[in-house]
MIVEX-420566 format. One record per residue: x, z negated, y of N, C-alpha, C, O in turn; residue in three letters; chain. Coordinates in steps of 0.2 Angstrom, whole numbers, plus 2048, in hexadecimal, padded with zeros to 3 digits. Layout:
// residues N
<nX: X nZ: Z nY: Y caX: X caZ: Z caY: Y cX: X cZ: Z cY: Y oX: X oZ: Z oY: Y res: ala chain: A>
...
//
This chain:
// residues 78
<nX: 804 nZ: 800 nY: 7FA caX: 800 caZ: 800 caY: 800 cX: 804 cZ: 800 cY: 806 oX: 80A oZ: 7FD oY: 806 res: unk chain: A>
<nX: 803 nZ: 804 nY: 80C caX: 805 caZ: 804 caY: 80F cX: 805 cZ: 800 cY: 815 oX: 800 oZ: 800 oY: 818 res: unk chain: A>
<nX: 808 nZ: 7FD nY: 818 caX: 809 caZ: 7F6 caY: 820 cX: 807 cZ: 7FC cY: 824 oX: 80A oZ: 801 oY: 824 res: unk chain: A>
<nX: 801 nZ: 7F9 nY: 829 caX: 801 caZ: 7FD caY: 831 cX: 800 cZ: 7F8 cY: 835 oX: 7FC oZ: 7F4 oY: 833 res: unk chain: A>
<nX: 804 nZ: 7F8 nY: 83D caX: 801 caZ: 7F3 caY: 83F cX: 7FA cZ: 7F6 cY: 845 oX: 7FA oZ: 7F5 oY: 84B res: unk chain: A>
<nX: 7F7 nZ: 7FA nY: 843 caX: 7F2 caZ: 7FF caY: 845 cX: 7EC cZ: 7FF cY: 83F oX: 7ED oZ: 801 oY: 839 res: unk chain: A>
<nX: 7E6 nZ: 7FE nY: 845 caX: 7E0 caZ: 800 caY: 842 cX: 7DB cZ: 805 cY: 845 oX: 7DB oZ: 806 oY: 84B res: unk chain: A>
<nX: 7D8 nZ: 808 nY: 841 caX: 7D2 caZ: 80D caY: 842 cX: 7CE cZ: 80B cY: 847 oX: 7C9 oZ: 808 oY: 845 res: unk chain: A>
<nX: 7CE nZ: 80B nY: 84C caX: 7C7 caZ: 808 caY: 850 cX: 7C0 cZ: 80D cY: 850 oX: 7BB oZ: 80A oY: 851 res: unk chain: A>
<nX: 7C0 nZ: 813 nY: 850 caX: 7BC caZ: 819 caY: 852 cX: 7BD cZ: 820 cY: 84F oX: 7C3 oZ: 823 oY: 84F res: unk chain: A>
<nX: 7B9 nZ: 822 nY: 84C caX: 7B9 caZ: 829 caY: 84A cX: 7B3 cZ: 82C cY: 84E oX: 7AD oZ: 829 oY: 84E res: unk chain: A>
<nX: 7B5 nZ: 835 nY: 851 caX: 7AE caZ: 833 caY: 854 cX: 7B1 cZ: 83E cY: 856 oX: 7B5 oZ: 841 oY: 853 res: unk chain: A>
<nX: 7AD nZ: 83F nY: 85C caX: 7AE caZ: 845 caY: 860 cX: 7B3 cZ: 843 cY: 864 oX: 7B4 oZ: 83D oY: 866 res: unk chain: A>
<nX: 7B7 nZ: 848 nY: 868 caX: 7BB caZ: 849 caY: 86C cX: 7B7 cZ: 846 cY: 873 oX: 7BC oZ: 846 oY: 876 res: unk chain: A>
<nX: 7B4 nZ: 845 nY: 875 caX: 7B0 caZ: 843 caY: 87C cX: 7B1 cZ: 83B cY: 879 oX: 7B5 oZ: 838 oY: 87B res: unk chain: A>
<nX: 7AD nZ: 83A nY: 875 caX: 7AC caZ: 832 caY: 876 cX: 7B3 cZ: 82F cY: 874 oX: 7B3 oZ: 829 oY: 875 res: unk chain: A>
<nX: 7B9 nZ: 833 nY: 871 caX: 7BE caZ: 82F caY: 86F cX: 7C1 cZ: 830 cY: 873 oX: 7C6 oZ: 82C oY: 872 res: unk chain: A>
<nX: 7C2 nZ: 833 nY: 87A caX: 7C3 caZ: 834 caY: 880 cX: 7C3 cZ: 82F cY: 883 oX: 7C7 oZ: 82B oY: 882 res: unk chain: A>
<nX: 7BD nZ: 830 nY: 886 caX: 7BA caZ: 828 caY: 889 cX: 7BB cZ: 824 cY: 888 oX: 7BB oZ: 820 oY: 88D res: unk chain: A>
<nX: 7BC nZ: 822 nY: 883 caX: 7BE caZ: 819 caY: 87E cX: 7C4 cZ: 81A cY: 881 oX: 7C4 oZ: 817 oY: 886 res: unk chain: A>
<nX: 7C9 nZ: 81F nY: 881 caX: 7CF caZ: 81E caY: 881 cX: 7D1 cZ: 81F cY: 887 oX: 7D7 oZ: 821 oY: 887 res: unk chain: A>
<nX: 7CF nZ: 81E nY: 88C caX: 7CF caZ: 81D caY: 893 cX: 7CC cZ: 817 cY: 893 oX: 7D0 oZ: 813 oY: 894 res: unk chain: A>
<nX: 7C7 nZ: 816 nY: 891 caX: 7C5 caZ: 80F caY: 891 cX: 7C9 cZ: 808 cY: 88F oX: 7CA oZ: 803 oY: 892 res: unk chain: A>
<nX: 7CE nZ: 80C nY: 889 caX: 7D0 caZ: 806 caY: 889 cX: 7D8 cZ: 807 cY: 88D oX: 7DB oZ: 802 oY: 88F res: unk chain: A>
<nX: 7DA nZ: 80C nY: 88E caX: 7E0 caZ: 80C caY: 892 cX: 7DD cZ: 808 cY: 899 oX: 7E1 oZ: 805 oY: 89C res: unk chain: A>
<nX: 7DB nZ: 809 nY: 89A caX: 7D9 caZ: 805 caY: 8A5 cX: 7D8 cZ: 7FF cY: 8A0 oX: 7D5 oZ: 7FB oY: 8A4 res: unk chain: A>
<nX: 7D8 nZ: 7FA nY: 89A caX: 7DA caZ: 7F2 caY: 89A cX: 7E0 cZ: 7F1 cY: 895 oX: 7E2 oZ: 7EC oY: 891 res: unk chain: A>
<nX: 7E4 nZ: 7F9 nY: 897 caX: 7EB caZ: 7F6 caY: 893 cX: 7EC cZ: 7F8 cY: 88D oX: 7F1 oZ: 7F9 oY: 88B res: unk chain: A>
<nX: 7E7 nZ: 7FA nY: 88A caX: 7E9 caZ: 7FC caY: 883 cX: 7EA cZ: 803 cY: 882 oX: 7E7 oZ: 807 oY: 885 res: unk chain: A>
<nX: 7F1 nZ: 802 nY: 87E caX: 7F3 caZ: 80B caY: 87C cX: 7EF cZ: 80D cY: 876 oX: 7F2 oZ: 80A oY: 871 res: unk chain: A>
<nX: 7EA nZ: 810 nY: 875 caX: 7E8 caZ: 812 caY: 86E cX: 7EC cZ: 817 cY: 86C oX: 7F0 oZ: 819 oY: 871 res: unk chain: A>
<nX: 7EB nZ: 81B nY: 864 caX: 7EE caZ: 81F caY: 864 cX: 7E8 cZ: 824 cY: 85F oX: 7E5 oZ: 822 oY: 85A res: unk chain: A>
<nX: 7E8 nZ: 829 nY: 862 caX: 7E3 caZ: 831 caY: 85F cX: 7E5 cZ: 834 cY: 85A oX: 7EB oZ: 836 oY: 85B res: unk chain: A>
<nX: 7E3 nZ: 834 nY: 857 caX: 7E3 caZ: 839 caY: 84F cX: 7DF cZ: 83F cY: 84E oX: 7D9 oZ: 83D oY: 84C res: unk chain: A>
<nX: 7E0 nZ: 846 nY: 84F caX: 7DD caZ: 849 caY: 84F cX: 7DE cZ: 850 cY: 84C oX: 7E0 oZ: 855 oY: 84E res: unk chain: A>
<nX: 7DD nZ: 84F nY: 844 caX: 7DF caZ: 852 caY: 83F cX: 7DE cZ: 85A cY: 840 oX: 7E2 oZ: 85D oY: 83D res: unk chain: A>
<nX: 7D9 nZ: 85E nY: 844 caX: 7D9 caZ: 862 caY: 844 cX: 7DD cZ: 866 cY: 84B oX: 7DD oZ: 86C oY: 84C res: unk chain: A>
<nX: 7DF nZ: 862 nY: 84E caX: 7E5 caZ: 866 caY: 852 cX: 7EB cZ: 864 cY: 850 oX: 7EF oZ: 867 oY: 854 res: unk chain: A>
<nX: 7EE nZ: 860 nY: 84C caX: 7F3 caZ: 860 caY: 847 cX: 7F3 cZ: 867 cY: 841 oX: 7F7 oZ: 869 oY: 83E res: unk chain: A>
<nX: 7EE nZ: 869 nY: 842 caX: 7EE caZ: 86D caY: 83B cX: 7EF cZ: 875 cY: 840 oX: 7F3 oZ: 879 oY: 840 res: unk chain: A>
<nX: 7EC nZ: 875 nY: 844 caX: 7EB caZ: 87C caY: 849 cX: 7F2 cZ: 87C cY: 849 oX: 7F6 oZ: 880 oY: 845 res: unk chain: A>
<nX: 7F5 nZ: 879 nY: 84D caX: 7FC caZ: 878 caY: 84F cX: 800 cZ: 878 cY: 849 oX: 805 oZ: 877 oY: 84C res: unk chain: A>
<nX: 800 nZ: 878 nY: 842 caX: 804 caZ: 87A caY: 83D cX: 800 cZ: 880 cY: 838 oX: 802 oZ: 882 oY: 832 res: unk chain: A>
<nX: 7FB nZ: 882 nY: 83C caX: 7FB caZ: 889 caY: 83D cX: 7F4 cZ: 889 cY: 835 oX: 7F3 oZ: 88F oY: 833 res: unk chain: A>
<nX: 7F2 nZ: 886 nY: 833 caX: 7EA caZ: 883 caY: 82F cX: 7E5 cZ: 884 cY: 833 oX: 7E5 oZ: 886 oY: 839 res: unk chain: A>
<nX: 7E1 nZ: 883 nY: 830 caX: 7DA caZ: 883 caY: 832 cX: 7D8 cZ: 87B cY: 832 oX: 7DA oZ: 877 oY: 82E res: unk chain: A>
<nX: 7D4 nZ: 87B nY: 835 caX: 7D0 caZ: 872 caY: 836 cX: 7C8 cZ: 871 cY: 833 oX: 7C4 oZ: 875 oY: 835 res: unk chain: A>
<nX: 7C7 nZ: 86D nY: 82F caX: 7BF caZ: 86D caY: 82E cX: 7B9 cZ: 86D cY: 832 oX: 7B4 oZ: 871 oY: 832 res: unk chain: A>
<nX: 7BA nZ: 865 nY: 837 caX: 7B8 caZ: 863 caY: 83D cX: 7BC cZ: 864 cY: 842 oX: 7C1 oZ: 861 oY: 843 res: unk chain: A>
<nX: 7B9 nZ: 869 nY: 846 caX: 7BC caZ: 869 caY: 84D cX: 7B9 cZ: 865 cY: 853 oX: 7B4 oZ: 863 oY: 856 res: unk chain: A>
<nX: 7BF nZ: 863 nY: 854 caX: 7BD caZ: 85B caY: 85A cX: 7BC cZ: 852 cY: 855 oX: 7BA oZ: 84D oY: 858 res: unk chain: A>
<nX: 7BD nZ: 854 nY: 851 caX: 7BD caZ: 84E caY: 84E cX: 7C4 cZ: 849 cY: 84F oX: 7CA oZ: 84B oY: 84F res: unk chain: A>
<nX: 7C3 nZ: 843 nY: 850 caX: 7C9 caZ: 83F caY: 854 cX: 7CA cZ: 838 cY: 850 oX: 7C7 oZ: 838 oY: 84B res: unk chain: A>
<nX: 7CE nZ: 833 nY: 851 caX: 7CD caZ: 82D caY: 84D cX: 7D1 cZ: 82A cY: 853 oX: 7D6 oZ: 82E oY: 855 res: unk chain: A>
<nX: 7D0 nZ: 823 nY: 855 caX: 7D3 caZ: 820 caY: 85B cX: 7D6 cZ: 81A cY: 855 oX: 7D2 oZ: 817 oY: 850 res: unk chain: A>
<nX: 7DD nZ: 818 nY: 856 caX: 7DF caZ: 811 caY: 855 cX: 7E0 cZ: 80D cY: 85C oX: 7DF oZ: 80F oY: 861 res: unk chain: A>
<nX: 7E3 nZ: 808 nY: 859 caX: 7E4 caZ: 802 caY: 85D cX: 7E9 cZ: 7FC cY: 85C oX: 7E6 oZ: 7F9 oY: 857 res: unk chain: A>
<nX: 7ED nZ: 7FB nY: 85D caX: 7F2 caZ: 7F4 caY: 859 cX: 7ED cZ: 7F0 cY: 856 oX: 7E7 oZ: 7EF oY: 858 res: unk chain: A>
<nX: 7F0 nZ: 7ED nY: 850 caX: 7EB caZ: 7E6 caY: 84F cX: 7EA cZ: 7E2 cY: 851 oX: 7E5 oZ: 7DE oY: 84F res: unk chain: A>
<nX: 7EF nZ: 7E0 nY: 858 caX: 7EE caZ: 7DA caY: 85C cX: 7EC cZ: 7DD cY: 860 oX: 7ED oZ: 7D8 oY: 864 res: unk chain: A>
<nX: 7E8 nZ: 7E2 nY: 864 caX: 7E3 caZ: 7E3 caY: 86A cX: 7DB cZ: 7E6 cY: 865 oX: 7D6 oZ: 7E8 oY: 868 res: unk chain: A>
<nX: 7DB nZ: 7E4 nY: 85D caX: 7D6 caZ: 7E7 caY: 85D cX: 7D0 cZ: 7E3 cY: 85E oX: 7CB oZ: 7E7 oY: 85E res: unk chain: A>
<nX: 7CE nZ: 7DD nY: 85F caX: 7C9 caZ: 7D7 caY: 860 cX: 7C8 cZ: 7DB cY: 86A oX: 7C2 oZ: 7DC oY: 86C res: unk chain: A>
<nX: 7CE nZ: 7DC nY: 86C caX: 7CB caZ: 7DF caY: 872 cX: 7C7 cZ: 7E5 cY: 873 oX: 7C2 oZ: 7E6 oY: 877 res: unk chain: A>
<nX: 7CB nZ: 7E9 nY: 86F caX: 7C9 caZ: 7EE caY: 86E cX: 7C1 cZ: 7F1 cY: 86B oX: 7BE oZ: 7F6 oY: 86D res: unk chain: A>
<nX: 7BF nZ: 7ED nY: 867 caX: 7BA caZ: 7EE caY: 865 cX: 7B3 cZ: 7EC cY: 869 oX: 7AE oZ: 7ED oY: 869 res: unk chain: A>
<nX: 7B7 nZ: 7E7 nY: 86C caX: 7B0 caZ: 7E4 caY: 873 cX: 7B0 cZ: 7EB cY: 877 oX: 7AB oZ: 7EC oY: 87A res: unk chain: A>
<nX: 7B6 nZ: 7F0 nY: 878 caX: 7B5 caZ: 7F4 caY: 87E cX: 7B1 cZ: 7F8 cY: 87B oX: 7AC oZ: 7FA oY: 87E res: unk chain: A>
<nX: 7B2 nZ: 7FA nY: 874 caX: 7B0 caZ: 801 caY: 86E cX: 7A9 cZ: 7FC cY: 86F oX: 7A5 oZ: 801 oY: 872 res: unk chain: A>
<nX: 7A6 nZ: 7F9 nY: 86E caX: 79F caZ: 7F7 caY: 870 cX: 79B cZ: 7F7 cY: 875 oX: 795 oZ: 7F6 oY: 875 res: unk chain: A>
<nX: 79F nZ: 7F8 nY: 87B caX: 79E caZ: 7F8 caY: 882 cX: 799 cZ: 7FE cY: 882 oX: 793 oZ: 7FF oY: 883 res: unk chain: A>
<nX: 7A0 nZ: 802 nY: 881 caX: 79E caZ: 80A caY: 880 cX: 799 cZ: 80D cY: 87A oX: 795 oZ: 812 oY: 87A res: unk chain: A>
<nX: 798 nZ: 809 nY: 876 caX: 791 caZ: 80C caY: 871 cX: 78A cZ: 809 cY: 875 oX: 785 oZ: 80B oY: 873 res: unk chain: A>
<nX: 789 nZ: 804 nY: 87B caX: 785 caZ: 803 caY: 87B cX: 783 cZ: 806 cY: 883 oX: 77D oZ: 806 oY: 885 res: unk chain: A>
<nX: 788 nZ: 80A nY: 886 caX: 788 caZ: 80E caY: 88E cX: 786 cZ: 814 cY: 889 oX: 781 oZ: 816 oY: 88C res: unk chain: A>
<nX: 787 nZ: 817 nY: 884 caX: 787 caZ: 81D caY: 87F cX: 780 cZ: 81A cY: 87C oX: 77B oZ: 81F oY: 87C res: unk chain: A>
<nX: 77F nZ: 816 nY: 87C caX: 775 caZ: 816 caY: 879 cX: 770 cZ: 817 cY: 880 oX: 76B oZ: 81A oY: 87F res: unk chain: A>
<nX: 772 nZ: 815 nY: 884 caX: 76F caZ: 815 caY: 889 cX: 76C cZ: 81B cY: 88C oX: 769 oZ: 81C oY: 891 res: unk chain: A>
//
C-alpha cells in the first residue's frame, strides 16, 4: 500500500473544481488537480471524460478544507 500525505477531496467538472480551487487558495490552501484527460491529450491518447477533474488537499488542511467544499455545495444548491 502506498503512504500519501494527500487526499481526494472532489471529483467533479472543470467549473466547479475551479471554483473550490480558488476558494480554497484565497484561505491558504494549495490543492492540487488531477485531470486525467489532459494528461492523456498531452501524451498524445484520447480521454474518456472530458473535463473531468479530481481536487486534493494535504491531510492536515483537510477538516478545513472540507467545511469550504461544503460552503460551496450549498451556494451550488441554491
Amino acid at each position: 500500500m502506498t503512504d500519501t500525505n494527500y487526499t481526494k477531496l472532489f471529483s467533479g467538472n472543470f467549473i466547479v473544481v475551479q471554483m473550490l480551487r480558488d476558494r480554497l487558495e484565497s484561505v491558504g490552501i494549495s490543492p492540487i488537480v488531477k485531470d486525467e484527460s489532459e494528461s492523456g491529450r498531452l501524451a498524445g491518447f484520447g480521454a474518456s471524460i472530458q473535463g473531468f477533474q479530481e481536487l486534493y488537499v494535504s491531510n492536515e488542511e483537510h477538516v478545513k478544507a472540507k467545511a469550504i467544499l461544503n460552503e460551496v455545495n450549498q451556494e451550488l444548491k441554491a
